[in-house]
GUBASE-729741 format. One line per field, with one value per residue (C-alpha): residue number from 1; residue in one letter; x, y, z. Coordinates in steps of 0.1 Angstrom, whole numbers, plus 2048, in hexadecimal, padded with zeros to 3 digits. Example, Ala and Ser with C-alpha at 12.3 -4.5 7.8 and 13.67 -1.06 7.14 Angstrom:
// GUBASE-729741
resi	(1,2)
resn	(A,S)
c1	(87B,889)
c2	(7D3,7F5)
c3	(84E,847)
***
This chain:
// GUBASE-729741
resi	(1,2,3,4,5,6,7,8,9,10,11,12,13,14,15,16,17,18,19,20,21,22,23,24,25,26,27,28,29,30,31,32,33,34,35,36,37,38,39,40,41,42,43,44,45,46,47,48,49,50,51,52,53,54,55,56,57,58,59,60,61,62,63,64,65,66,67,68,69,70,71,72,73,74,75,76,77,78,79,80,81,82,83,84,85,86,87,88,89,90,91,92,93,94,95,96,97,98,99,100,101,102,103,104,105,106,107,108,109,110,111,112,113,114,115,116,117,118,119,120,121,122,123,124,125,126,127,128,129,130,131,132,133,134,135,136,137,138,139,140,141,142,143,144,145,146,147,148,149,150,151,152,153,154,155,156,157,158,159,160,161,162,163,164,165,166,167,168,169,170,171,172,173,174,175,176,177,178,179,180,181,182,183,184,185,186,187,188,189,190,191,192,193,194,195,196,197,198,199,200,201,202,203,204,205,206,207,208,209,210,211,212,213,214,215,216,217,218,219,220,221,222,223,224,225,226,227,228,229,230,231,232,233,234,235,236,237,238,239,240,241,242,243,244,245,246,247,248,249,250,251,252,253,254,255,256,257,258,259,260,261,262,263,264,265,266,267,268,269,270,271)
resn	(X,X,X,X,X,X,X,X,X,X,X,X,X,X,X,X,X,X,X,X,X,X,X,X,X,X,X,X,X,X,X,X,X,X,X,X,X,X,X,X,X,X,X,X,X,X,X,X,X,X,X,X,X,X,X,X,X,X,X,X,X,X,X,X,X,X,X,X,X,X,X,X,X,X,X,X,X,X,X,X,X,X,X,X,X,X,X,X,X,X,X,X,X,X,X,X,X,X,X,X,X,X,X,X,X,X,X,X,X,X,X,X,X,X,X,X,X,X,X,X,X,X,X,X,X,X,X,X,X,X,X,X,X,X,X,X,X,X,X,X,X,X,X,X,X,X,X,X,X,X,X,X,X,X,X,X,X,X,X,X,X,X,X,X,X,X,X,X,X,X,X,X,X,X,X,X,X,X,X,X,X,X,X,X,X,X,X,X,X,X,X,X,X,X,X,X,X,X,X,X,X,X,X,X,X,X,X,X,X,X,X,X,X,X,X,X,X,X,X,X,X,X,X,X,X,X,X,X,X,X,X,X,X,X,X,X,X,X,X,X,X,X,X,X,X,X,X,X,X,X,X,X,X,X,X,X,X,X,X,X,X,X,X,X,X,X,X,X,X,X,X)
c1	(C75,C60,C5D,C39,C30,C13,C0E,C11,BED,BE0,BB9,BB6,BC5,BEA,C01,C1D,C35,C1F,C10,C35,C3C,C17,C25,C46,C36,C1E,C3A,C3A,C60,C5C,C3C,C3C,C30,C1F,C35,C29,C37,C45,C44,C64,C6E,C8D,C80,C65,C83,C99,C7F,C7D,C9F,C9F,C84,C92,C74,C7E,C6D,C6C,C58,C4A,C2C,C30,C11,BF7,BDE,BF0,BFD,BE8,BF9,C18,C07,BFD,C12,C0D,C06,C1B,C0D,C1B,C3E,C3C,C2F,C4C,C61,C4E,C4F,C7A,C76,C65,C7F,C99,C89,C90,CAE,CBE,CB1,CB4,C93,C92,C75,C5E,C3C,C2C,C05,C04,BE0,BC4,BA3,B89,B93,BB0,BCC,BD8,BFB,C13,C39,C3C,C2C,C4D,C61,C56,C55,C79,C84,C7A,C8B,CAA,CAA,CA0,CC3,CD6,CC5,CCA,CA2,C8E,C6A,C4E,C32,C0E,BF5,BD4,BB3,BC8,BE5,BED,BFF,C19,C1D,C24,C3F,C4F,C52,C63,C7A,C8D,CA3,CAD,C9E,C7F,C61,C42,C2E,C12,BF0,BDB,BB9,BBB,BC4,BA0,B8A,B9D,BA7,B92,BA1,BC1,BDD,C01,C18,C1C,C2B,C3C,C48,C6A,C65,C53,C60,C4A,C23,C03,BEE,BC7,BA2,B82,B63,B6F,B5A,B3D,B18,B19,B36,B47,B6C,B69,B7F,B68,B6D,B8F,B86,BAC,BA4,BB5,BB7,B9F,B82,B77,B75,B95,BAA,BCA,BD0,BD4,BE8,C00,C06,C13,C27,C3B,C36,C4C,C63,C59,C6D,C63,C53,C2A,C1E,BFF,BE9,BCB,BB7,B96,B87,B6D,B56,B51,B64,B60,B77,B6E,B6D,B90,BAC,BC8,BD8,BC0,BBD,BE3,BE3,BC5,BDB,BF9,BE5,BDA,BFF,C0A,BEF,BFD,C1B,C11,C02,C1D,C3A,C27,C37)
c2	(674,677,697,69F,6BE,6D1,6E4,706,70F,733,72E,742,761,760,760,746,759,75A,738,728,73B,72D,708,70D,71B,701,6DF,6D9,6D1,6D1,6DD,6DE,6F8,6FB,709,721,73A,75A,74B,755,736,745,75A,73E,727,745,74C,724,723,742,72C,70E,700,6E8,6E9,6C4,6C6,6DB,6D5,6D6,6E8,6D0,6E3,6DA,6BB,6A6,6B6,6A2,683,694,690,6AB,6C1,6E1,6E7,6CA,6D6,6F8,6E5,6D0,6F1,6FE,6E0,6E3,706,6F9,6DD,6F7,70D,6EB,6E5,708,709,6E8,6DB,6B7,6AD,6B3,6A7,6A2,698,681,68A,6A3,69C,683,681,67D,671,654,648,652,64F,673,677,662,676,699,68A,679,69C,6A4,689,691,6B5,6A7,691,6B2,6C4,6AD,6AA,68C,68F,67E,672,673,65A,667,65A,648,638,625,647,648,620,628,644,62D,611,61F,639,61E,63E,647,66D,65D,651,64F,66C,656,66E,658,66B,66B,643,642,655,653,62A,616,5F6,5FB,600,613,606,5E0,5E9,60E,610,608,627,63D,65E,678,676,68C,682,690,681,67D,66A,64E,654,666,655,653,63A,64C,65B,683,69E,6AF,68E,69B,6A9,6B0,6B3,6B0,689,67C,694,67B,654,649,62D,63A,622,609,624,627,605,601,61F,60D,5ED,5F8,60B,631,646,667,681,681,69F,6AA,6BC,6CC,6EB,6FB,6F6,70F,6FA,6ED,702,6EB,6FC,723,72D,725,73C,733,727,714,701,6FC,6EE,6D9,6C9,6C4,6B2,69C,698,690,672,666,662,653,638,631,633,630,653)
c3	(D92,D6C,D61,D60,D47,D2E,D13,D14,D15,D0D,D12,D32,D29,D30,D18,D14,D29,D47,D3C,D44,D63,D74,D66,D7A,D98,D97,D95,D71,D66,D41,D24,CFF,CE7,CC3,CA8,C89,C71,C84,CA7,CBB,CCC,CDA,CE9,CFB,D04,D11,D2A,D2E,D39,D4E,D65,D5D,D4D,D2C,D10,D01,CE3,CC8,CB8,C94,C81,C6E,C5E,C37,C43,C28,C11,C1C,C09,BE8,BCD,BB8,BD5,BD2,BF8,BFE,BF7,C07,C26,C28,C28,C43,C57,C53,C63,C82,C83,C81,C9E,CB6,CAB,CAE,CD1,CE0,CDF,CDA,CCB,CAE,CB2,C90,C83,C62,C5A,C60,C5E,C58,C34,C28,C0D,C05,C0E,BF2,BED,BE9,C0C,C1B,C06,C13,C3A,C30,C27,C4C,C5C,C49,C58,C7C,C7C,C6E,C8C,CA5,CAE,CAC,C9E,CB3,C98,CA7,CA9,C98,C86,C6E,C7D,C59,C52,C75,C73,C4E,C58,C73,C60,C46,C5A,C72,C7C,C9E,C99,C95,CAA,CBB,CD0,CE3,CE0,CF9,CF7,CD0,CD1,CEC,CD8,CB3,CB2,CCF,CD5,CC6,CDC,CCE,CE9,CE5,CC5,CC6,CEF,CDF,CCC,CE2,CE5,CF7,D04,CFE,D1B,D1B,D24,D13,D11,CEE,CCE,CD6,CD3,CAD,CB1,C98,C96,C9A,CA6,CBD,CD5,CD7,CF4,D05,D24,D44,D4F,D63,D5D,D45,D42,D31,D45,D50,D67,D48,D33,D4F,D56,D34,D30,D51,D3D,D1A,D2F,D27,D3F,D30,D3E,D3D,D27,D2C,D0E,D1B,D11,D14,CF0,CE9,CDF,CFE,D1B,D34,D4A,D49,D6C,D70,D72,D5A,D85,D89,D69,D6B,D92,D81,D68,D7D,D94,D7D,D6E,D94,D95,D74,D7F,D9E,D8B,D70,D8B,DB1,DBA)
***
């Protein structure tokens, strides 16, 4: 049966310890976490093991990632570096996948060869590691069809975001041409661009599917269709800006989400 899974979500006052041993307890099989500087994720996927709870992906940080693309960017380079040491932390503890962001923002670069020479340095280190890293689809997907394109490695792929393709890219549709490539999911809800019509980060809403209008029966049926066998990753949150779901025990929420993720899977595999 497809693993069904969520991020490791701290917005109702546990910590990631207790936030893991609710997921379990609950059904989830697998989650994923966000990576930084001074995070010990031994320590995370020690407990992970101990309740037998995997740990798929990390999230790579993105707040520099721009930087990636300028040329004479000596952020750019010390990025990079960083970027290594989260690609290291999966590696020495079995995590498969690094999920990365090309862009962030409503403005941004241009494309540049140094860009594909600092994210080459990365995939050089993911095949030395033995991870594969899972590029994103954002506002501007000219960036991750860029990377794939021009990386036709094994260690590198494709991390379907389906609420950023609904409210970032309406009417384009990422699987006819990367299910070949697909390696992991990000699945949330929200309402498409908001009434100005245009593309904004506060319509980036992530939260749990079907509290908001997006069509997963469509999405599922071609995630069967391109042969995805995957798990379904869920990545949903309480933003502050919003906090549509205060009330809620950090339980709660979780039961919330895996209910959801159980009627996902229903629809992409009828069990």
């Amino acid at each position: 049966m497809r693993k069904l899974g969520m991020n490791i979500c701290t917005a109702f006052g546990t910590n990631e310890i207790e936030t893991m041993q609710l997921m379990k307890e609950t059904g989830f099989d697998t989650c994923f976490t966000s990576w930084e500087l001074g995070k010990n994720i031994k320590n995370i996927k020690r407990f992970a093991d101990s309740i037998e709870l995997e740990i798929e992906t990390l999230h790579a940080p993105f707040s520099k990632i721009n930087s990636m693309w300028i040329a004479d960017s000596n952020e750019g380079d010390y990025y990079t570096e960083e970027l290594k040491k989260c690609i290291w932390d999966a590696g020495e503890n079995g995590i498969p996948y690094v999920v990365l962001h090309t862009t962030i923002g409503s403005v941004v670069p241009m494309t540049s060869h140094m860009g594909l020479t600092r994210f080459g340095k990365l995939v050089v280190e993911a095949e030395k590691c033995g991870v594969k890293l899972a590029f994103e689809n954002l506002e501007f997907p000219r960036f991750m069809m860029l990377i794939l394109n021009y990386f036709k490695n094994e260690s590198v792929g494709f991390c379907y975001d389906i609420g950023h393709e609904y409210c970032y890219t309406p009417g384009l549709t990422f699987l006819p041409q990367l299910g070949d490539r697909l390696f992991c999911t990000h699945i949330h809800d929200n309402f498409g661009l908001g009434k100005e019509k245009n593309v904004d980060y506060r319509d980036d809403l992530h939260r749990i599917p079907f509290d908001c209008d997006l069509d997963f029966e469509k999405v599922c049926k071609k995630l069967k269709e391109c042969g995805y066998t995957g798990s379904l990753m869920l990545e949903v949150g309480n933003r502050s800006d919003y906090n549509y779901y205060d009330g809620l025990t950090a339980k709660e929420f979780i039961m919330k989400a895996y209910d959801s993720a159980v009627k996902l899977r229903k629809l992409t595999d009828g069990e």
